[in-house]
C-alpha positions in Angstrom: 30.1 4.8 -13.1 26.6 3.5 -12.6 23.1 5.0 -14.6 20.8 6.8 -12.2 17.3 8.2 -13.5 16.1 11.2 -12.0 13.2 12.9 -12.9 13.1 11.3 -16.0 16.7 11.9 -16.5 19.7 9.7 -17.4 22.8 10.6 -15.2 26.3 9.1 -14.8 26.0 8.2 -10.6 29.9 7.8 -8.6 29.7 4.4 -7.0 30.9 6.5 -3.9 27.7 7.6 -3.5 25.7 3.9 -3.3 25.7 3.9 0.2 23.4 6.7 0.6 20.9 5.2 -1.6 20.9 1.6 0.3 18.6 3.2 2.8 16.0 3.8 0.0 16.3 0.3 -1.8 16.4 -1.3 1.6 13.0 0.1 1.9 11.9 -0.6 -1.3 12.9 -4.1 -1.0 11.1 -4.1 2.2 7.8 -2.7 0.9 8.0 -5.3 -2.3 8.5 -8.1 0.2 5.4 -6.8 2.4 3.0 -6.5 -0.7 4.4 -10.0 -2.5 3.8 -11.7 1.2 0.3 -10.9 1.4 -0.6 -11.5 -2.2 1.2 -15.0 -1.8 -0.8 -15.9 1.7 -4.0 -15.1 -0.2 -3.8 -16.0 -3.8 -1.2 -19.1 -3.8 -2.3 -21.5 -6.6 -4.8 -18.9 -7.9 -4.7 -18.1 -11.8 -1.5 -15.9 -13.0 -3.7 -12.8 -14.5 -5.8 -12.7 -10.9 -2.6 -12.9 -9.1 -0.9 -10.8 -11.3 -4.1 -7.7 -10.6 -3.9 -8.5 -7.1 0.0 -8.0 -6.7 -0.7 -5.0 -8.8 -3.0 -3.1 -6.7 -0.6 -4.2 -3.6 2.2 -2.8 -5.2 0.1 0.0 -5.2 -0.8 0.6 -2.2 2.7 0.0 -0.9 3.4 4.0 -3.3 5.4 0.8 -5.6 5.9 1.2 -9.4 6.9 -2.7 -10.5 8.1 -3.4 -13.8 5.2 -5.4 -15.8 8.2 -8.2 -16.1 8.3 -8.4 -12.1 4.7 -8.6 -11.5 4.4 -11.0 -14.4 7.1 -13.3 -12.9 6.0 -12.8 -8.9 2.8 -14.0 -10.5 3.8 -16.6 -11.7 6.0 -18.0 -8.9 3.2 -17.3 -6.8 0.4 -19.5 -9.0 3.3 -22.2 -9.1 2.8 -22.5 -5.5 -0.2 -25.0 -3.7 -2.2 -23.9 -1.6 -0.5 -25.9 1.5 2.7 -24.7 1.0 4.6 -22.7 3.2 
């Protein structure tokens, strides 16, 4: 048995029942993906904390909520970058 939160709640989930939720983190993943691209293509090699707001708002606007430890690390990876890299 896997830990599920709903609404706040703590709830034993069946691992039958992962495959109706892939849809959901597929898009999740997805909308992560979109928001980390198009901070990357605009910020690469940019300070962490700038990159760091910037991934923020995207996350945002994508209806994300991103653990701080995520956003610090995409951050990071991102201001790793240069600026010429693919």
């Amino acid at each position: 048995m896997a830990l599920k939160v709903i609404g706040g709640d703590v709830r034993m989930v069946d691992p039958a029942e992962y495959d109706k939720d892939i849809p959901r983190v597929q898009e999740h993943l997805r909308k992560f993906e979109r928001a980390f691209g198009k901070v990357r293509r605009t910020h690469k090699g940019h300070p962490v904390e700038e990159i760091r707001q910037a991934l923020l708002e995207e996350f945002e606007s994508e209806g994300l909520i991103v653990w701080s430890e995520v956003a610090d690390d995409a951050a990071r990876r991102i201001a790793e970058e240069q600026a010429d890299e693919v």
